[in-house]
C-alpha positions, -999 to 999 in steps of 0.1 A, spaced: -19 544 -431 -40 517 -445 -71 503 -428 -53 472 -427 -28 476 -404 -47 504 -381 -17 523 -366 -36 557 -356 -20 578 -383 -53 585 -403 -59 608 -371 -34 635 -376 -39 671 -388 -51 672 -425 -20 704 -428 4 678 -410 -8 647 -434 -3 670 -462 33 681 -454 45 646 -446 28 636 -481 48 665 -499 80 647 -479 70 619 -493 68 629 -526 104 636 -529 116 609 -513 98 586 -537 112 611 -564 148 610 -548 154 572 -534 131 550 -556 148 552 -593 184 550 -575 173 518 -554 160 510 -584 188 514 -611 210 494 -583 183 464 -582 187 459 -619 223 456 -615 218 434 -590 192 412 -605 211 414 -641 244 399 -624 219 375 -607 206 358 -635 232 370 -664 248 333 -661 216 320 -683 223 342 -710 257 333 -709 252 294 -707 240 299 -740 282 299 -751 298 290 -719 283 256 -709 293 246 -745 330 259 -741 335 250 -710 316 213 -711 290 218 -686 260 193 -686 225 207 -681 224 192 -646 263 210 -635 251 242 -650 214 241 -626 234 230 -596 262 258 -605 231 286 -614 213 278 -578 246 277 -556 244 315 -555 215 310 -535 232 287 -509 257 315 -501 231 341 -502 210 321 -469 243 315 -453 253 354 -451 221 371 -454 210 372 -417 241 383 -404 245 413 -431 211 425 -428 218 429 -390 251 445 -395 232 477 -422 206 475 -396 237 487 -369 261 504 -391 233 523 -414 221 511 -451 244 537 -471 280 521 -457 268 488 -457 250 488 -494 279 501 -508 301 473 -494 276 446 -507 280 461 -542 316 465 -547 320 424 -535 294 416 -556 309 434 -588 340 420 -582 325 389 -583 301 390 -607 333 401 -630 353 373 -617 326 350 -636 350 353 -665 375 335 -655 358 306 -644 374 274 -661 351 242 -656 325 226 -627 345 235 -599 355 271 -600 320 282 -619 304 262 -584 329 283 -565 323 316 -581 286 315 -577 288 304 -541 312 340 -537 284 362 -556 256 352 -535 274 355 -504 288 388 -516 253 403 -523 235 386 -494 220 413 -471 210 442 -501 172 429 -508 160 424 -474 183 458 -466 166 477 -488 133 466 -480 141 475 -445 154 507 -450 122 516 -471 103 509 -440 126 537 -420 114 563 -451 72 556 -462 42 551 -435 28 516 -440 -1 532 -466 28 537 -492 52 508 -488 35 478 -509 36 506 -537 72 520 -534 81 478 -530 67 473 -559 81 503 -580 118 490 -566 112 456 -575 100 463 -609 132 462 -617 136 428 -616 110 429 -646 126 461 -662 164 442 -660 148 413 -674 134 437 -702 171 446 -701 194 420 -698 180 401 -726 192 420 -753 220 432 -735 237 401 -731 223 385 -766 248 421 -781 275 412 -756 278 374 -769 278 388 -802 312 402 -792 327 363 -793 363 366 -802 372 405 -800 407 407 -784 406 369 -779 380 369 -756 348 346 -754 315 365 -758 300 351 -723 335 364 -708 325 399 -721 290 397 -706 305 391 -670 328 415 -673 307 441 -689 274 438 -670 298 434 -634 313 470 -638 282 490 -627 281 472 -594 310 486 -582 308 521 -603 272 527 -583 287 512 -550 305 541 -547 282 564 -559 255 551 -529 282 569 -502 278 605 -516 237 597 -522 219 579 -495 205 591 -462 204 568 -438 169 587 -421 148 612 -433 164 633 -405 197 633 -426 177 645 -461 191 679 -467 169 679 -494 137 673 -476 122 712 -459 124 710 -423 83 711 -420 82 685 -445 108 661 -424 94 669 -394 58 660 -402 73 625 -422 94 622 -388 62 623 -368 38 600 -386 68 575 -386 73 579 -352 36 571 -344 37 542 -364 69 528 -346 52 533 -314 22 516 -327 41 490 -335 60 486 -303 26 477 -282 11 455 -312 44 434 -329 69 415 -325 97 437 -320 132 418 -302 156 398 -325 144 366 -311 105 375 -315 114 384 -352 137 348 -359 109 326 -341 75 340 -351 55 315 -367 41 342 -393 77 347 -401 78 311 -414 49 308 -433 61 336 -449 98 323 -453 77 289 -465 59 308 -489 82 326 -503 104 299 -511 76 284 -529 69 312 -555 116 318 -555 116 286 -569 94 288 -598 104 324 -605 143 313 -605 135 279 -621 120 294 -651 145 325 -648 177 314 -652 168 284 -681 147 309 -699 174 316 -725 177 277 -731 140 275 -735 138 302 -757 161 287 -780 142 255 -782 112 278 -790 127 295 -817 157 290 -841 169 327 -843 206 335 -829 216 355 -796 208 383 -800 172 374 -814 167 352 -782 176 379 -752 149 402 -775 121 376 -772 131 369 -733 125 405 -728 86 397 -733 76 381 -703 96 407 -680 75 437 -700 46 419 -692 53 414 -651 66 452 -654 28 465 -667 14 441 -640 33 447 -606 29 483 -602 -5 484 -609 -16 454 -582 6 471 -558 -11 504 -559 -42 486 -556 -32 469 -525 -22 502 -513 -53 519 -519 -72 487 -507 -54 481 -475 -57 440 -489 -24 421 -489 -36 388 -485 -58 387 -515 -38 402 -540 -12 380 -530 -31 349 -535 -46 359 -565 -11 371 -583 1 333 -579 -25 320 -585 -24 332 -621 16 324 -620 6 289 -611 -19 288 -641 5 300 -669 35 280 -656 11 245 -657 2 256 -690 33 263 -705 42 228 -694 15 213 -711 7 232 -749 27 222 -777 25 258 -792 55 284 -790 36 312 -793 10 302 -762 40 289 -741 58 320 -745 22 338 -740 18 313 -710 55 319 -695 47 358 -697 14 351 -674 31 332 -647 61 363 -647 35 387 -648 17 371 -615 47 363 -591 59 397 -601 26 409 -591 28 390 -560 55 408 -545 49 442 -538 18 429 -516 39 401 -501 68 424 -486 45 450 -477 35 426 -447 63 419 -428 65 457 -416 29 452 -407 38 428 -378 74 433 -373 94 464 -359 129 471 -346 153 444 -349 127 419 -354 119 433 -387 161 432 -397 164 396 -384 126 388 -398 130 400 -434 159 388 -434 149 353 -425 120 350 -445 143 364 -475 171 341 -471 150 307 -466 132 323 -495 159 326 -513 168 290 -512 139 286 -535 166 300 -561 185 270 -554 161 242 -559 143 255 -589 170 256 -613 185 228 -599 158 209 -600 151 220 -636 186 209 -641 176 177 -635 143 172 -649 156 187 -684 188 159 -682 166 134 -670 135 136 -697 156 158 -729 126 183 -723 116 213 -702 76 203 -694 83 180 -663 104 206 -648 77 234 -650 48 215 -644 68 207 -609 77 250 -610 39 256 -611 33 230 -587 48 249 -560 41 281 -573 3 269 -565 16 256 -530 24 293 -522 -8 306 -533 -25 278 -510 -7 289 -482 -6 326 -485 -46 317 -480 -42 312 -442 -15 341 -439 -31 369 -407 -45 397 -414 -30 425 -401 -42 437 -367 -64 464 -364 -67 489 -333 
């Protein structure tokens, strides 16, 4: 375990600390690229509707200010439901309850393409979030129920770098799928919905037949292996029984649990604000078609994928959370300001790419300290919590950016305000507690 969080595991037998890390192993070989491949569904079908304003706001007559308020709604029913589902995997087990999430959230994400004006695209977006509300702060919990405390900030990190590697993917994706505009009679952002919502519920299925609930259920773990991985998590539970929070109340009312909610909503909202108008920027930064723009919105999401692994491993090895956190936005915080402020395509694309680089960054750190403090169904109600009033970051960014860019013709107010609170969060993730030592 890492020196930050001081649970006694750096005590066991050197032969028992070498099977559980051989368990280890393969469940990092096993789990991680599946959660993965299923994030970057999840995160494509998230933030697919930018690529897709690109046709549809224009066929469809949305104003800049409908289509931010329309992009952030999916946040709104994400906070409403996410408490309540996290809960529910937390009883029923992660593989049943993940695979419900993503067979509603396909269906809905698919549904995207039949959306008509305002009032159904509103209505639609509501129904995604609320369908996949509960499969972030699930997963994070259930990696907490499979890697000791001195893995989790890197196995976090290499399952969310694939909200870099689906933005490395969905650009050009969805620039090919507009291109389709007219084949059969249907509209090029219909065929994005409908082509990028499929896997959702193809892999929904697949999660029955694929995920353990516990390392005890791994068939494909040896029985030393599991029952040295079973240990060490044990020892940590129990550690964390005397030193955190660990009822549902405990978990909902910590104040460590709001800071964290606080700050996370901070950094959401930049990362969402630029996220989902990034297309539309692009295309004021460069005159090239769709397909040319999802390529060149793939840059800033190659850079954040080079940059998060690496500072989670680091914070890992280091034991530091707090410090790599604050230091990840406040380079975010830097490039957003100055991508608000240069008049230069090349350095606001450069500048854009630092500020995705550093809340990417940011993350793996940041989630890896809820489990530090939290335990039992404190940490399924507190994740949840600080995800979901997180989350509604993803709502007032765009919407915001909405706004600004309907209220000024221009994108620079909007992100100046983005990098704003982007530097907010990396104020307060100064004062966030260190983790307590035995």
């Amino acid at each position: 375990m890492s020196a930050a969080s001081g649970a006694p595991v750096a005590t066991a037998p050197p032969a028992r600390v070498a099977l559980a890390d051989a368990a280890i192993a393969r469940v990092r070989r096993r789990l991680l690229p599946f959660l993965f491949a299923l994030y970057i569904i999840a995160y494509m079908d998230r933030i697919n509707v930018g690529f897709a304003s690109l046709q549809m706001n224009r066929d469809l007559g949305l104003s800049d200010q409908v289509f931010g308020l329309g992009a952030g709604l999916f946040f709104i029913g994400y906070f409403i439901f996410e408490i309540p589902s996290n809960l529910i995997l937390a009883r029923v087990g992660a593989r049943t309850w993940i695979a419900r999430i993503m067979v509603t959230w396909g269906i809905a994400a698919i549904a995207m393409m039949f959306v008509r004006g305002a009032a159904s695209f509103y209505t639609v977006r509501f129904l995604l979030g609320a369908a996949e509300a509960g499969f972030f702060p699930g997963v994070i919990l259930y990696l907490g129920w499979w890697f000791p405390e001195r893995e989790q900030a890197r196995a976090i990190a290499l399952f969310m770098t694939a909200t870099a590697i689906a933005g490395i993917i969905v650009g050009p994706v969805s620039g090919a799928l507009l291109t389709m505009h007219g084949l059969l009679g249907i509209n090029g952002w219909q065929w994005l919905f409908a082509m990028e919502g499929l896997p959702a519920i193809v892999l929904g299925l697949v999660v029955i037949f694929w995920l353990p609930d516990r390392p005890e259920e791994a068939r494909w773990i040896p029985e030393d292996e599991k029952r040295a991985l079973s240990e060490i998590l044990a020892t940590e539970q129990q550690h964390r029984a005397r030193t955190s929070r660990h009822g549902l109340g405990e978990g909902l009312f910590d104040r460590r649990v709001w800071l964290m909610a606080t700050i996370y909503f901070c950094f959401v909202m930049g990362l969402y604000g630029v996220n989902l108008w990034l297309p539309q920027i692009v295309k004021g930064l460069s005159s090239g078609g769709d397909l040319e723009i999802g390529m060149i919105t793939a840059i800033p999401s190659l850079a954040a994928a080079l940059c998060m692994v690496r500072v989670g491993r680091a914070s890992d090895r280091s034991g530091e959370r707090r410090r790599y956190l604050v230091l990840s936005l406040a380079a975010a915080a830097a490039g957003l300001f100055c991508s608000a402020i240069t008049h230069n395509p090349f350095i606001e694309l450069a500048a854009i790419s630092v500020s995705f680089a550093g809340i990417s960054s940011a993350l793996g750190p940041f989630w890896a300290i809820p489990n530090e403090f939290l335990g039992g169904a404190a940490a399924a109600g507190g994740i949840a919590l600080i995800n979901s009033l997180g989350n509604l970051g993803g709502f007032a960014g765009p919407t915001l950016m909405g706004y600004m860019k309907q209220s000024t013709g221009g994108f620079a107010a909007g992100l100046a305000l983005l990098a704003l609170s982007i530097a907010i969060a990396a104020a307060l993730s100064m004062i966030v507690p260190r983790a307590t030592r035995s």
